[in-house]
C-alpha positions in Angstrom: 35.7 99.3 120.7 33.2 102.3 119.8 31.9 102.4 115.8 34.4 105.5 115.8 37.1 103.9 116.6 36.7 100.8 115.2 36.4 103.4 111.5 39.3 104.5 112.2 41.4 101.3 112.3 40.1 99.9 108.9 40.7 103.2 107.4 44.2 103.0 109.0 44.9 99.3 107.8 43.3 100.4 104.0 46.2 102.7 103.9 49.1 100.5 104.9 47.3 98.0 102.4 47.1 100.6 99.4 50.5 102.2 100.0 52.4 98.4 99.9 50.9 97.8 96.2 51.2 101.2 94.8 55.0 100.4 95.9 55.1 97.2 95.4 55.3 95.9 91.4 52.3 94.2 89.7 52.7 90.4 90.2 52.8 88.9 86.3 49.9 86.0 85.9 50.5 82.5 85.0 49.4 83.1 82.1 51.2 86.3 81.7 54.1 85.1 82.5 53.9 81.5 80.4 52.8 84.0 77.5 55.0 87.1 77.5 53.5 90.1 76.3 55.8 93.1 74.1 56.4 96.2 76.6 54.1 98.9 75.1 56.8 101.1 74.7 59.1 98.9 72.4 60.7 100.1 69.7 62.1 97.8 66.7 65.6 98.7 65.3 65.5 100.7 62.1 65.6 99.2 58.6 69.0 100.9 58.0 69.0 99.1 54.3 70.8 96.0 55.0 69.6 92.8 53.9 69.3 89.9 56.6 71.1 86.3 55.7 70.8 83.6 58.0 73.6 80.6 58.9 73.5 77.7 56.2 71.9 79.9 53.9 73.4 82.4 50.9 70.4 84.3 50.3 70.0 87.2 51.5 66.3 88.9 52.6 65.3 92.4 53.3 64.0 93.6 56.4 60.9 94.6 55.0 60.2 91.8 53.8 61.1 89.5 57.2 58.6 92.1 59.3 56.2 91.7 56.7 53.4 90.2 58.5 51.6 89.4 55.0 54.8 87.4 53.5 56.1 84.0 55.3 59.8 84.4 55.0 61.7 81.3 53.4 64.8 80.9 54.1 65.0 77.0 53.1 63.3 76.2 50.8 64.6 72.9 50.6 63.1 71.2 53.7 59.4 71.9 52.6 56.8 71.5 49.3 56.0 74.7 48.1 53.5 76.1 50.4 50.0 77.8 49.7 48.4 81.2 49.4 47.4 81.0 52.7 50.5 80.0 54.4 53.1 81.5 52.1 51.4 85.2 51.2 48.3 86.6 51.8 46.3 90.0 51.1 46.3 92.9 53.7 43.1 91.8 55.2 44.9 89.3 56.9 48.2 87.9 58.0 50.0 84.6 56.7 50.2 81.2 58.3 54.0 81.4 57.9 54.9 84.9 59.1 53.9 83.8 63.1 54.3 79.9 62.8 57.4 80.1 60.1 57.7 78.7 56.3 57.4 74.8 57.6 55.6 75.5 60.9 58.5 75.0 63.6 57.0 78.2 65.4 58.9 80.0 67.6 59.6 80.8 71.5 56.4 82.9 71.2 54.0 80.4 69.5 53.3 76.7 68.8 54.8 74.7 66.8 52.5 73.0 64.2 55.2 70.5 62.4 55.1 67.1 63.5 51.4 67.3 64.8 48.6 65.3 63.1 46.4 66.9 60.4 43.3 67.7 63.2 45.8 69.7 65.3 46.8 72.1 62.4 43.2 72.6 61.7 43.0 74.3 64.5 41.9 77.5 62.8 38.3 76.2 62.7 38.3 76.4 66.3 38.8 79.7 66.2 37.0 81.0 63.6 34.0 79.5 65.6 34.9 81.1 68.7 35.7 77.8 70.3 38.7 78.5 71.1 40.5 82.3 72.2 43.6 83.2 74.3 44.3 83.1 78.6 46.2 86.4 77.8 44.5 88.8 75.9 46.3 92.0 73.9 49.4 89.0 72.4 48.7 89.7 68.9 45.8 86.4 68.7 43.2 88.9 66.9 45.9 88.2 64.2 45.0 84.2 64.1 41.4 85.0 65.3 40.9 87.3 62.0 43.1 85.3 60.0 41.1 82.0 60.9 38.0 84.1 60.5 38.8 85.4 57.1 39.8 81.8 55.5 37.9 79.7 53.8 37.4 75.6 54.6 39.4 74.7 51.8 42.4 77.5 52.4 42.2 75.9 56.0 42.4 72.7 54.7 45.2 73.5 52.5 47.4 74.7 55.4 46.8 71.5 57.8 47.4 69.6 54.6 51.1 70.2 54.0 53.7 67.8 55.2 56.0 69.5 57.9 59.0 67.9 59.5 59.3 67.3 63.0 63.3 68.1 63.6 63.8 71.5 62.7 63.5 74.6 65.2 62.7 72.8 67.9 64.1 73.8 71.4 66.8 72.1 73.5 65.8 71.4 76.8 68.0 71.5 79.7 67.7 71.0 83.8 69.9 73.4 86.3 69.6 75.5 89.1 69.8 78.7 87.6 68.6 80.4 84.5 69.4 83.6 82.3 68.0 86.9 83.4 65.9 87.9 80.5 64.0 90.9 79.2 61.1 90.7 77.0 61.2 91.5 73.0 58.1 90.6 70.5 56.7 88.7 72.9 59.6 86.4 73.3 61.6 86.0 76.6 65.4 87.0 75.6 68.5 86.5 77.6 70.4 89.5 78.8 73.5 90.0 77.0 75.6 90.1 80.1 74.8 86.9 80.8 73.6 87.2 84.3 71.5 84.1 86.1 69.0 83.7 88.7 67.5 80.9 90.3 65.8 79.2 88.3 62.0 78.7 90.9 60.8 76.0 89.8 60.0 77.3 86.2 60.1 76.5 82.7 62.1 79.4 80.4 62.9 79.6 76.9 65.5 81.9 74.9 66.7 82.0 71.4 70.4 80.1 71.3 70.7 82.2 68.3 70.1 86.0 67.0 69.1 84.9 63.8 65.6 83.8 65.0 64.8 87.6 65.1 64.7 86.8 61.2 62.2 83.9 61.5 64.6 81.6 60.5 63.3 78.0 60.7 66.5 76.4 61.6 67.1 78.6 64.5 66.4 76.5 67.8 66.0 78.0 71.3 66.8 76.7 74.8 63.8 75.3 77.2 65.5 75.7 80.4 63.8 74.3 83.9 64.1 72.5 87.1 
């Protein structure tokens, strides 16, 4: 085969090659897909005025407050001390403990939990206001810990690994079958379809909320870890 002709069939087989991924969609990481990132284009429902309350619970909480990133929302107040500056409220420069990992750190499908770990592990903040320690997926809101661990102090870090959590609340029920929900993605959280629909499962691990009032960052609210 001549230099010309031989041109001519990698420029042939570069098309075929470009025109099956431009039509073909992007394959999600491990990473991307063990940390789910919010769709760009997502839009949360409107505060229409109507305060929040959460099973168990008679209080009732604003939205505002809830999406507050600044305020940790407690709902019951019962199952924890009272909880510091830096995990209860903070200033605007940076975002509160609570908010992300919840009032007595049960975290959510998005995050870690931090209840029921040893003091070390919740003083983890260290790590990454050294730079030790940063994210696999990059652009899932951890410049919020990163400037939040940056901006505290060794005691207010302290503080926060200090408080005694408990270890039963929030956490997620696991479960072994074949298939799992179809989901979508919502605040970095995998959610099930409301119609219900399953696939197989492949061989991978899947948590959803069991219940809606998690979208309130209710601490009490457990999800299903599904796998098989």
């Amino acid at each position: 085969m001549n230099i010309a002709r031989l041109a001519a069939a990698i420029l042939s087989l570069s098309a075929v090659i470009f025109a099956d991924a431009a039509s073909s969609p992007r394959r999600r990481t491990a990473a991307e897909w063990a940390y789910p990132i919010t769709p760009p284009n997502l839009k949360p429902a409107p505060d229409v005025g109507v305060p929040r309350r959460v099973p168990e619970q008679l209080r009732h909480l604003p939205l505002t407050q809830i999406r507050d990133r600044f305020i940790a929302p407690v709902w019951h107040p019962e199952d924890h001390p009272p909880l510091p500056p830096v995990v209860a409220r903070q200033e605007a420069r940076r975002v509160a403990c609570g908010f992300c990992h919840r009032a007595d750190g049960p975290g959510g499908p998005e995050n870690s939990a931090l209840a029921g770990l040893p003091r070390p592990h919740r003083a983890a903040d260290k790590d990454y206001k050294s730079g030790a320690r940063r994210t696999a997926v990059p652009k899932r809101n951890i410049d919020m810990m990163i400037g939040l661990a940056k901006a505290a102090n060794d005691e207010e870090i302290a503080q926060a690994a200090a408080i005694s959590l408990p270890s039963s609340q929030g956490r997620p029920h696991g479960s072994s079958d074949d298939t799992v929900p179809k989901t979508f993605i919502m605040a970095t959280t995998t959610r099930a379809l409301p119609s219900g629909e399953k696939k197989p499962s492949a061989k991978r691990i899947i948590e959803v909320p069991k219940s809606s009032s998690i979208r309130d960052r209710d601490t009490h609210a457990v999800s299903s870890r599904m796998c098989r």
